[in-house]
N, C-alpha and C positions, 0 to 999 in steps of 0.2 A: 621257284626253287622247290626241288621235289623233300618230301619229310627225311629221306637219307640226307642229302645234304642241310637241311637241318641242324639233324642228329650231330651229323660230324661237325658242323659248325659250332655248338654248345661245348661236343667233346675238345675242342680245338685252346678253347676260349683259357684265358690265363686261372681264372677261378671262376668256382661254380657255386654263385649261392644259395640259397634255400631256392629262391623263383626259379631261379636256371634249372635245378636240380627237377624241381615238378614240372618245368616246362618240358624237359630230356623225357622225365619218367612218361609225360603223355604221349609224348611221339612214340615212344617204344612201342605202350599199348596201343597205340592207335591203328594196329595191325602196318610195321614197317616191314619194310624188303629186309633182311638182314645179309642175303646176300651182295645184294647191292652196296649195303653200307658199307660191308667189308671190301668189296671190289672201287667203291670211291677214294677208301680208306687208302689201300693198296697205292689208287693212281696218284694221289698226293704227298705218299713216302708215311703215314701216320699209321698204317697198320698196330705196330706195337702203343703208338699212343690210346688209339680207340679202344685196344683191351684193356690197358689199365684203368681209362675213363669208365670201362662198364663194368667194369669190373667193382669200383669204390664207391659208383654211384647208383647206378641201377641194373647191379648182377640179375635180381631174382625177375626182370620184366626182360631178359635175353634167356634164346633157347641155350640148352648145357652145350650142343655140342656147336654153335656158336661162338660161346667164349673158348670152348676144348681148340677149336682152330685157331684161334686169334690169340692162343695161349703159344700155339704149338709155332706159328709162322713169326710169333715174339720171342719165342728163344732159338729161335734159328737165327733172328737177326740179332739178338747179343752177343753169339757166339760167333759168328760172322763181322761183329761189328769189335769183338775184344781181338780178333785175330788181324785185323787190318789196323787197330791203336798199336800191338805189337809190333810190328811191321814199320809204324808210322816211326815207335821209339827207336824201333834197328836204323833206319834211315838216318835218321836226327843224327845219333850217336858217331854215323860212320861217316856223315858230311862232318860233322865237328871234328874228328880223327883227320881227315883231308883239308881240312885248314877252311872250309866253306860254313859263312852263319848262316842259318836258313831259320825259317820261322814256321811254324806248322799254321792251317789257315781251312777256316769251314769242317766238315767230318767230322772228326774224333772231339774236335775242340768247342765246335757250336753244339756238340750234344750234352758237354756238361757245363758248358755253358748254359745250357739254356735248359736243362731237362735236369742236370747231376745225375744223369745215369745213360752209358753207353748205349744201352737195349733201345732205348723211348725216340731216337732218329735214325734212323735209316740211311747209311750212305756204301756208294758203290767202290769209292776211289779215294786217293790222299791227295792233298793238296801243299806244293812246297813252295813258301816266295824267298828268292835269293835277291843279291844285288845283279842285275845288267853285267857286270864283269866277273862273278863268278858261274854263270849259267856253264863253259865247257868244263868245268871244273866240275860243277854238280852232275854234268850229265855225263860224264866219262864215271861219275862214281855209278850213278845210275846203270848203267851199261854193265858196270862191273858188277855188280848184283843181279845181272839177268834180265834187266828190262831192256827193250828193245824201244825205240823210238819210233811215232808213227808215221813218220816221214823221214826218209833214210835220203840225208842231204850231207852233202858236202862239208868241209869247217867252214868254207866261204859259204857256202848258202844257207848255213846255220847261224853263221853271224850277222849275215842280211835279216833274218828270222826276229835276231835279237831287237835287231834295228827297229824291224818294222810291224812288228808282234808284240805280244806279252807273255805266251804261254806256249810250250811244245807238251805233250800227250807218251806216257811208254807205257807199257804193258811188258809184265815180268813173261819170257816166256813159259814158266811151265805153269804158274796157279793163276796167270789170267790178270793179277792186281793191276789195276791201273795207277800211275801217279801223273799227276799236271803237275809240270814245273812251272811257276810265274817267275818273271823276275819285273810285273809291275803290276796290280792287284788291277786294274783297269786299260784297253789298249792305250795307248800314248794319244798326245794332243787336242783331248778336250780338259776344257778347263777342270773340269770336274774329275779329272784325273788324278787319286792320293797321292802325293809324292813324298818325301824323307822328311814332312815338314815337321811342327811342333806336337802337333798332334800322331800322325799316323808314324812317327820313329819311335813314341812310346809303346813298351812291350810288359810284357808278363811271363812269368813262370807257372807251368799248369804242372800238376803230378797226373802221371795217368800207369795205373799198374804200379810197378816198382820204378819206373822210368820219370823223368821230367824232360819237358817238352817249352821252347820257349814259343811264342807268339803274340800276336798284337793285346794292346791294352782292352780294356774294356769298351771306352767311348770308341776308337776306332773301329773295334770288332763291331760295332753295331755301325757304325757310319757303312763300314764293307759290305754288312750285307744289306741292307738298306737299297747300297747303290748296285747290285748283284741284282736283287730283287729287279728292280724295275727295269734293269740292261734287257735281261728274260723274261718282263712282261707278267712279273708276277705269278707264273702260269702253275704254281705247286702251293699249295694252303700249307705245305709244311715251311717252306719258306719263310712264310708270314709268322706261322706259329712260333717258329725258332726266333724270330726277332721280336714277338708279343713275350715269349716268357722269359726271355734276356731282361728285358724291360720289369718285367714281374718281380724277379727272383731276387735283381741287384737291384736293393737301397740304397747300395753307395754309389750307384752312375753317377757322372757329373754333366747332367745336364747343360749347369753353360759352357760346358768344352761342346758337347754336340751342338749347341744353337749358336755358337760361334766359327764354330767348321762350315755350317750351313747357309750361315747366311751368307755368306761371299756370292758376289752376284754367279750365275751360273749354276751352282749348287744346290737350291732351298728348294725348287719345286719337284728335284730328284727324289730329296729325301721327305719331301711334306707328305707327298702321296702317301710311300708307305708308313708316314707315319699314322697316316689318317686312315689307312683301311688296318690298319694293327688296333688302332681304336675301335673304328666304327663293328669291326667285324668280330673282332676276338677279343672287346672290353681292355684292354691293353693301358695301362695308369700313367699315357703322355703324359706332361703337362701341357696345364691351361694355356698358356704364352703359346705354345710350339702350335697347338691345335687351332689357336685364334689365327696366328700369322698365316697356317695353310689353309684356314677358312678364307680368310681377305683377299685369296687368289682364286678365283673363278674355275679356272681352269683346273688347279688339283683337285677338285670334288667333283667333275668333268670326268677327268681322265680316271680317278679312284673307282667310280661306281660303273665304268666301261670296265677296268681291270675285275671289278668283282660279280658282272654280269660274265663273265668271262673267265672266270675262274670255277665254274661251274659248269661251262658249257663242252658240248659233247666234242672232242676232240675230232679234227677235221678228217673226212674221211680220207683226202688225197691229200697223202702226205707231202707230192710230189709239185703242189701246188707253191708257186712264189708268194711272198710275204707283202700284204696291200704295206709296201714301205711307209707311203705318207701320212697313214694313220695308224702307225708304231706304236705305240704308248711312252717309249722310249724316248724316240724321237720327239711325241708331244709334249714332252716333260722338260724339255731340253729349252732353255731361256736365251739360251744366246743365238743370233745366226752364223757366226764360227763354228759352235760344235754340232747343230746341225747339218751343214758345209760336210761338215768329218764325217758324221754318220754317212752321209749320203756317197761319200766321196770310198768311204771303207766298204762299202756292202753292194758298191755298182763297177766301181774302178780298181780298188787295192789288192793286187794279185796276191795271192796265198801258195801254200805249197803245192795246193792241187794243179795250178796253173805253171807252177815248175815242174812237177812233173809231168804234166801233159805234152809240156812243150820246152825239152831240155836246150835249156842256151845255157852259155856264159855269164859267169856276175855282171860281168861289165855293159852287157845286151839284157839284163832285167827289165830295163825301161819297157821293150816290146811287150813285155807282158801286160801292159795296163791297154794294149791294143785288144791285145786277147782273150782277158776273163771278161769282160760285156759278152764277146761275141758268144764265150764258152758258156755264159750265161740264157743268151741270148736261146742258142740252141738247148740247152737244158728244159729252160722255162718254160719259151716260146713255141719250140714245135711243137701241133697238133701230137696227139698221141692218138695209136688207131682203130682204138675201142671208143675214141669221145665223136670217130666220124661216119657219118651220114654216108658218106659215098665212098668210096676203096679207090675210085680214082683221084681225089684229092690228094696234096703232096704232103708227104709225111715229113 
């Protein structure tokens, strides 16, 4: 691990005590990249955290115009990030006016959650979860405000979507906003999928601005992202962060709602992992109990210290490369052979919209589709590309 990532790891951390603080202060002086830091910074969404951290802790071992940028790229993203909670409120407001509950979910809500202040995370887009029968309801309001859906499908092939999905994608057309509609916070059929139960139907009221915003309780919000985290591999330190200062911030979690959610077979090594690299990396105040159980499992401190050799590491250069499926993190996290089955069954077999649009049938003729995304895949993945060949006569 190079002294930028370091740096940014101490900055990360839920609090910084005197040791931490001297340990930070010497990497500074120990002649760091600062451009670097700030460019790690950036790739993890923590830009505006790393300013405040150098800011409280060791301004005078950073050069001026340093922190002058990392001030500057921090209020661009508050004001970016008050203009999209706005937005978030308009949205809320105007499904409630159309008879739709929606629940606001990650963005605007894990930042004060987890930070109490808009500026300190960074998000692109809003996120909205409805119920499963009110999605045409939501997305006709959506529409009516200007977003445009990223897949321009049919009602029938929009309600297949609902069917066989969890989330559609719009983008407003003229300022770009993006929103994901969920109507189930994980795809369908693994066990480990939240459903309306005792825990994830309890909600909350957040104020944000002049406006309130309702959304998940406290233990769920952290069950979500939890299991968010490791679906994507853990692949953003801010991720982590936002689930280490949740845990920081709120005294009043209720821990045995989380260790009762979890431990249902299927569940607990989803959420052990990250609970054990929120510890191990950013000092994060699990409890004893929680961190013993994911010790007694081999495999979560396997799979945790691949995720954080990996969470550091230089991002691949060909993007266009397939994903070594059966060493997922995701997937090796996964306890059951059902929801593995799914994973494997969702990400080789399960056509998406891309595969409707590529090859326009009828609902009733979907089935053919699960002939066709392998093959689509197939070709995607599979063909040679003709910069990787040796000879111009081989077949592309």
């Amino acid at each position: 691990m190079t002294p930028e990532q370091q740096a940014l790891l101490f900055c990360a951390r839920v609090d910084l005590d005197d040791g931490a603080r001297g340990d930070l202060a010497a990497l500074l002086r120990g002649g760091i990249d600062f451009a670097a830091l700030g460019s790690e910074a950036r790739r993890h969404g923590m830009g505006a955290l790393l300013w405040r951290r150098l800011s409280d802790v060791a301004e005078s071992g950073c050069p001026p115009e340093t922190l002058a940028a990392l001030r500057a790229e921090a209020q661009e993203s508050a004001v970016a990030g008050l203009a999209l909670a706005g937005e978030l409120v308009a949205l809320l407001a105007g499904l409630r006016e159309a008879g739709v509950t929606a629940l606001a979910i990650k963005g605007p809500v894990s930042a004060l959650l987890a930070y109490g202040d808009l500026g300190l995370r960074r998000f692109s887009d809003l996120d909205l979860l409805v119920a499963p029968g009110d999605v045409a309801a939501a997305a006709s309001h959506l529409e009516g405000r200007g977003y445009v859906p990223r897949y321009g499908l049919s009602p029938a092939w929009r309600a297949r979507l609902v069917h066989t999905d969890s989330e559609l994608t719009f983008e407003h057309a003229d300022h770009g906003t993006l929103v994901d509609l969920h109507w189930s916070l994980l795809p369908r059929g693994y066990s480990f999928t939240p459903g309306l139960d005792e825990v994830f139907s309890r909600q909350r009221t957040m104020r944000i601005g002049a406006g309130e915003v309702r959304t998940l309780a406290l233990e769920p919000t952290l069950l979500f992202l939890l299991l968010h985290g490791i679906k994507h591999g853990w692949q953003r330190l801010g991720w982590l962060c936002d689930v280490a200062q949740i845990i920081g911030r709120h005294a009043e979690l209720d821990w045995a709602i989380v260790a009762a959610w979890s431990s249902v077979a299927g569940r607990r090594r989803l959420i052990d992992v990250g609970l054990t690299l929120a510890h191990d990396l950013l000092r994060a105040p699990v409890p004893r109990d929680l961190l013993v159980r994911g010790g007694a499992d081999p495999a979560v401190g396997r799979i945790a210290q691949s995720l954080a050799r990996r969470l550091f590491a230089a991002p691949p250069a060909d993007r266009r490369a397939p994903r070594a499926i059966f060493s997922d993190p995701y997937l090796m996290a996964m306890q059951r052979t059902s929801d593995r089955l799914r994973f494997l069954h969702d990400v080789v077999l399960r056509p998406t919209p891309l595969e409707w649009q590529a090859l326009p049938l009828p609902v009733p003729l979907a089935p053919i589709h699960y002939v066709f995304r392998p093959l689509r895949l197939l070709w995607k993945h599979g063909r040679p590309r003709r910069r990787d060949l040796p000879d111009a006569g081989v077949w592309i």
